[in-house]
C-alpha positions as CSV (number, residue, x, y, z in Angstrom):
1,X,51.1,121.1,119.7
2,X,52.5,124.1,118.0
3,X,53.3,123.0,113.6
4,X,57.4,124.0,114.6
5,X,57.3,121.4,117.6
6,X,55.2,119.0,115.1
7,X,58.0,119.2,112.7
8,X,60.6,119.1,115.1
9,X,59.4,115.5,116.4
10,X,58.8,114.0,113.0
11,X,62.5,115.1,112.2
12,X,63.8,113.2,115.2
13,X,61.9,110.1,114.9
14,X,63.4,110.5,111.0
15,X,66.8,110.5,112.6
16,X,66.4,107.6,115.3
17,X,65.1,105.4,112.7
18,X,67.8,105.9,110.9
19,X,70.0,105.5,113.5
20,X,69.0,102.8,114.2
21,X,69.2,101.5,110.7
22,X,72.8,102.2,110.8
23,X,73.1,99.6,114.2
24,X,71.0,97.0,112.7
25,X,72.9,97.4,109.5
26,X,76.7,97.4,111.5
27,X,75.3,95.0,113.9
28,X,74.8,92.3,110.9
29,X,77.8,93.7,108.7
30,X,80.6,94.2,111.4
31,X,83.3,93.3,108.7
32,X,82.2,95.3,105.9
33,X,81.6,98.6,108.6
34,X,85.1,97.5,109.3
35,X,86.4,97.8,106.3
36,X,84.7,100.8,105.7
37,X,85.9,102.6,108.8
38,X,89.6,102.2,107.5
39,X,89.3,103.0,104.1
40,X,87.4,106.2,104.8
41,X,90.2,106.7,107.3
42,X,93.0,106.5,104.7
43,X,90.7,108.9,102.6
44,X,90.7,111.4,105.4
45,X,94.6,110.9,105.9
46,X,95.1,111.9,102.4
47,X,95.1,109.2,100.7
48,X,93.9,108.9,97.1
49,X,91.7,105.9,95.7
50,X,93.0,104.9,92.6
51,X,92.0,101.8,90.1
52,X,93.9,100.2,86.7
53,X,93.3,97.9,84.7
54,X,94.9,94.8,86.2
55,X,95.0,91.0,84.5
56,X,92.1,90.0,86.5
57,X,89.9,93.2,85.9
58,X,90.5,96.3,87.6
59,X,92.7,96.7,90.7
60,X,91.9,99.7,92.7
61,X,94.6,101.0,95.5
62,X,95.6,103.6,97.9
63,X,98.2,106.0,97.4
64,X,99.7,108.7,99.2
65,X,102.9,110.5,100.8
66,X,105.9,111.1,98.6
67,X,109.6,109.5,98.5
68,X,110.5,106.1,98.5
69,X,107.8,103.8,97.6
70,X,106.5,101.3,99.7
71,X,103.9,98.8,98.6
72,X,101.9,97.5,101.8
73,X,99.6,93.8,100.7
74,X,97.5,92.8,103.0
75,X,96.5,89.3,103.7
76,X,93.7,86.5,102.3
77,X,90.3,87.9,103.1
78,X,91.4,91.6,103.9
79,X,91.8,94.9,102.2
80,X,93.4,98.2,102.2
81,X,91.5,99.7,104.8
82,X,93.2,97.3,107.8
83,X,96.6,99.9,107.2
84,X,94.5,102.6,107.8
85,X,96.4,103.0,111.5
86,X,99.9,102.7,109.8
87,X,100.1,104.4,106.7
88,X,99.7,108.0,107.5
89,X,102.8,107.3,109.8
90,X,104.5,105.4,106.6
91,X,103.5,108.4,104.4
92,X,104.8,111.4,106.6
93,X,108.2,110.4,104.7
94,X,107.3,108.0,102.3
95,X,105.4,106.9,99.3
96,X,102.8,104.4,99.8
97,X,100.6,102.3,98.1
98,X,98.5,100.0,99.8
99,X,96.2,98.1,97.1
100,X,93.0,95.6,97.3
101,X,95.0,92.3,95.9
102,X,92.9,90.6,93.0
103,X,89.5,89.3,94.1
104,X,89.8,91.4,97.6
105,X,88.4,94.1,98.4
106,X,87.1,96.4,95.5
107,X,89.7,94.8,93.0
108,X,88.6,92.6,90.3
109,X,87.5,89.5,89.4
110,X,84.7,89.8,91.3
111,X,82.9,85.7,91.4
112,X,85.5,83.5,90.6
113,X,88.6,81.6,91.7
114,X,91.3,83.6,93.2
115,X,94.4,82.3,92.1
116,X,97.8,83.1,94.2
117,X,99.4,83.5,90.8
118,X,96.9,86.4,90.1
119,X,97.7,88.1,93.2
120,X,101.0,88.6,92.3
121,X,100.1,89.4,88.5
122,X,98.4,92.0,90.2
123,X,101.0,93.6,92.4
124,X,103.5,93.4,89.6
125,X,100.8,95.3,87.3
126,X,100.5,98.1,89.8
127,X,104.7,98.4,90.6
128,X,104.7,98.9,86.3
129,X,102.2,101.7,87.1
130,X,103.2,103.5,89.7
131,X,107.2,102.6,89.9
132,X,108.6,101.4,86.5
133,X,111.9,102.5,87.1
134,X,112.7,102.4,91.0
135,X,113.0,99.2,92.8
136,X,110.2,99.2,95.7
137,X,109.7,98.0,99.4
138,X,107.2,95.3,99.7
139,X,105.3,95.0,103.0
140,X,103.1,91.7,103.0
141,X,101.0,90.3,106.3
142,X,100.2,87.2,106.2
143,X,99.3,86.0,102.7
144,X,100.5,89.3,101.3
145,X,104.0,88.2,103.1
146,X,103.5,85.4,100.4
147,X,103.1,87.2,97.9
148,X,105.6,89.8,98.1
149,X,107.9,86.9,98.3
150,X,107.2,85.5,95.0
151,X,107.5,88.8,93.4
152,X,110.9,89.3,94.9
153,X,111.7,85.8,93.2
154,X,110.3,86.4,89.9
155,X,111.6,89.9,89.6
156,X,114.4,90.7,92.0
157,X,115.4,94.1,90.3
158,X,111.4,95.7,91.1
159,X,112.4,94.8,94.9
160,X,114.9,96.6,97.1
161,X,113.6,95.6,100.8
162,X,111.2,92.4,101.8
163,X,108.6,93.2,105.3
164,X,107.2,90.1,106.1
165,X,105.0,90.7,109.0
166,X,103.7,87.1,110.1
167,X,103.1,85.5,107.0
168,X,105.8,83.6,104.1
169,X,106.2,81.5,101.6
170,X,106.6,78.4,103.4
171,X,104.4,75.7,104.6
172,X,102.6,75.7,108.0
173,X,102.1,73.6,110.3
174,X,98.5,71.7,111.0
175,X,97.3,73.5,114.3
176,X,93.5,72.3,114.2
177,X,92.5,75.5,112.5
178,X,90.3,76.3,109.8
179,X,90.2,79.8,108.0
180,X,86.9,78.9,106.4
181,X,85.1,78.2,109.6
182,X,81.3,76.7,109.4
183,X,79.7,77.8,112.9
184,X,80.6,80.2,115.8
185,X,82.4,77.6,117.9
186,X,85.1,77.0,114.5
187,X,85.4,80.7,114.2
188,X,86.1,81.4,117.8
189,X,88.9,78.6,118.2
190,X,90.7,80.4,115.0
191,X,90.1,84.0,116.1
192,X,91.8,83.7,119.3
193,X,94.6,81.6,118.3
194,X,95.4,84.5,115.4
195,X,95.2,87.4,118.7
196,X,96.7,87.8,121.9
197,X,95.0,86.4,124.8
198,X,94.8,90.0,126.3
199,X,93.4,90.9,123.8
200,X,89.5,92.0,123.9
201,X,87.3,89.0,123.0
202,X,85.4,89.3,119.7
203,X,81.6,89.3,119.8
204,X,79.4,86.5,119.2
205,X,77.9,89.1,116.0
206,X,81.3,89.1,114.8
207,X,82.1,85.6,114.6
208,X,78.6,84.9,113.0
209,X,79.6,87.2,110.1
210,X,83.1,85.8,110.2
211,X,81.0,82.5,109.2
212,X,78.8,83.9,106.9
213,X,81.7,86.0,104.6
214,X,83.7,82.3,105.0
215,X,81.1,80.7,103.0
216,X,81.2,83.3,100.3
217,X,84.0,85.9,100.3
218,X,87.5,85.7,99.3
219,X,88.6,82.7,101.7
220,X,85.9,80.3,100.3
221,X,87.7,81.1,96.5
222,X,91.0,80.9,97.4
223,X,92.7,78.5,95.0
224,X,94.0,76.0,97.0
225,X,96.2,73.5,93.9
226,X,97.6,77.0,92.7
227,X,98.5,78.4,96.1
228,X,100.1,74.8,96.8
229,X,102.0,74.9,93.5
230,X,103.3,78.1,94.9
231,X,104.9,77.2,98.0
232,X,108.7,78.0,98.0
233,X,110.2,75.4,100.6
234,X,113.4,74.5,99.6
235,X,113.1,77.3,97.6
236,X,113.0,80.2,99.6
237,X,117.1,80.7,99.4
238,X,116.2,81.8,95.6
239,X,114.8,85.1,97.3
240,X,118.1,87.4,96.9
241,X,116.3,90.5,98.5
242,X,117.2,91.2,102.3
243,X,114.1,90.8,104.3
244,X,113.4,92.0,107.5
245,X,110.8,89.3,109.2
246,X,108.7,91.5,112.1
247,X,106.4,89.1,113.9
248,X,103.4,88.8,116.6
249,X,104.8,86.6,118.6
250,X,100.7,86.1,120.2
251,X,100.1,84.0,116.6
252,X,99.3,80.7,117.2
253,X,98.7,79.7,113.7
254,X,101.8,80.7,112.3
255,X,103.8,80.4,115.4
256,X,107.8,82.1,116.2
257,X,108.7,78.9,114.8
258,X,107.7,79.6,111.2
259,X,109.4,82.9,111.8
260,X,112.6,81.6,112.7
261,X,112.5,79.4,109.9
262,X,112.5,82.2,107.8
263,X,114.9,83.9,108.6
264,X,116.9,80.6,108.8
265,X,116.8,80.1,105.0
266,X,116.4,84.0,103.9
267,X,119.9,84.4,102.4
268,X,120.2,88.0,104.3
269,X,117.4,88.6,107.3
270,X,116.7,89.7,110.9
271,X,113.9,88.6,112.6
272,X,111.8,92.0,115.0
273,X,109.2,90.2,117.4
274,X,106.3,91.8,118.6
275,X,105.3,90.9,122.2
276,X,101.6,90.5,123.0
277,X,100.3,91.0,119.4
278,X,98.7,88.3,117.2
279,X,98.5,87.4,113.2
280,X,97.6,91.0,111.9
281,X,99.5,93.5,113.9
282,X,98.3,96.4,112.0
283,X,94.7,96.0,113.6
284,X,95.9,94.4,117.4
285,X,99.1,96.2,117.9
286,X,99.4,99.4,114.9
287,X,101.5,101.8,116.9
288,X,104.2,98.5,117.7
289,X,104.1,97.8,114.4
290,X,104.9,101.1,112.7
291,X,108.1,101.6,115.1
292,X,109.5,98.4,114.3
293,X,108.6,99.1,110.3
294,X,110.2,102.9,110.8
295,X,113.3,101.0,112.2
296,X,113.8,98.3,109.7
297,X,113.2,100.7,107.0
298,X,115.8,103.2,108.2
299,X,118.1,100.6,108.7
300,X,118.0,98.5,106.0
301,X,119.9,95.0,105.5
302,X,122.9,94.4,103.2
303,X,122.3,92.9,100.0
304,X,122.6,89.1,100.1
305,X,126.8,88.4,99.9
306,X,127.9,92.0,100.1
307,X,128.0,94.7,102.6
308,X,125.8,97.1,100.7
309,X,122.2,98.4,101.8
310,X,119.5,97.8,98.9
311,X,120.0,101.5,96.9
312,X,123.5,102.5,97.6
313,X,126.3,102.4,95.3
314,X,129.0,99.5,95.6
């Protein structure tokens, strides 16, 4: 065999080892590829990776486009990356910042308890970074939706508009569901009641590593007595932000129920529902999602008692 054809072969068995590697290594990490995928997506979109020092130790977030800011929080166990198929369509005429919450992600601390109270430590760190002086649009799924609510209560002047995309500050219901599942057959049951039935069924691969990140990963140091101290019913009329409430009407963990509660005790909001899409419409459903986000934030609510849009002059 001639030494260029020699040379040729060990090169390609170099490359399908590695290849394969790279399957071995996505087919036991399909969350953390995942994850990957979207924040090197954000990346190629344009945005910039940017970290400060937060309460907790260092928060690092997304930011790009220019204009208005809008502040996207994902939910528990997530990160940044899941925007990474609405943002560049947020961005074409808007600021955004999309940030790993405390203990998420690549944001601090990194072993730990994650308390709730953190998390919105956190975001209120990086709106005194990046907006000090303009009130900002806060777009929360899920427990970000929570989030974004008790910022709006704490410090109403940092927040002009509320997103709360199928998540709140209220309790749910007990549906037989665990978020920290132990074995395949737990995390199946919760997976499909969180998508649309259409919906492609996850693989067996995934829901093992659903298992093993429950056992170690942000939803296994989730502070539950903190997050319970931080529930807002009866409370939630305190919120004096409008809020638009834009849900998957698929979730059957927090159901169209819990949505229509919200809006309910909101003082000023109007609920958007999302036919055939789950708990975390920026992954199942992203192109739904951004119209109905384009919409409510072109349209904007009145200001809780008057007849004024969040921005504009009395």
């Amino acid at each position: 065999m001639p030494r260029a054809a020699r040379i040729l072969l060990v090169l390609g068995g170099a490359v399908l080892v590695a290849l394969l590697a790279v399957g071995l290594w996505f087919h036991r990490n399909p969350l953390a590829a995942f994850a990957s995928l979207g924040r090197r997506a954000l990346r190629k979109d344009g945005f910039v990776e940017k970290t400060l020092a937060g309460p907790s130790g260092t928060l690092t977030y997304f930011a790009g486009g220019a204009g208005a800011t809008v502040v996207i929080l994902h939910g528990a166990g997530d990160q940044a990356g899941s925007f990474s198929r609405i943002a560049p369509g947020l961005a074409a005429r808007r600021r955004v910042l999309i940030p790993d919450l405390p203990g998420h992600g690549e944001s601090g601390p990194a072993s730990g308890p994650i308390r709730l109270t953190a998390v919105v430590e956190g975001v209120e760190t990086l709106l005194a970074k990046e907006s000090p002086s303009d009130p900002v649009v806060l777009v929360g799924n899920s427990m970000g939706a929570w989030a974004a609510c008790l910022v709006a209560r704490r410090s109403p002047g940092r927040v002009s508009h509320l997103v709360l995309v199928n998540g709140g500050p209220l309790r749910g219901e007990d549906r037989g569901l665990t978020l920290t599942p132990k074995n395949r057959e737990e995390a199946r049951k919760t997976v499909e009641a969180l998508r649309d039935p259409a919906s492609p069924r996850i693989p067996d691969f995934v829901l093992d590593d659903i298992v093993r990140q429950a056992a170690r990963g942000p939803l296994a140091r989730l502070d539950l007595p903190d997050m319970e101290a931080n529930l807002l019913d009866g409370k939630i009329r305190e919120i004096y932000v409008p809020a638009d409430v834009i849900w998957g009407v698929s979730d059957r963990l927090l159901t169209l129920d819990y949505a229509k509660k919200l809006v309910a005790e909101l003082p000023a909001a109007r609920l958007t529902t999302l036919p055939a899409c789950g708990h975390a419409p920026q992954v199942e459903c992203p192109g739904e999602l951004l119209a109905a986000l384009n919409k409510a934030l072109d349209t904007p609510l009145p200001v809780p008692g008057t007849s004024v849009p969040p921005g504009a002059k009395p």
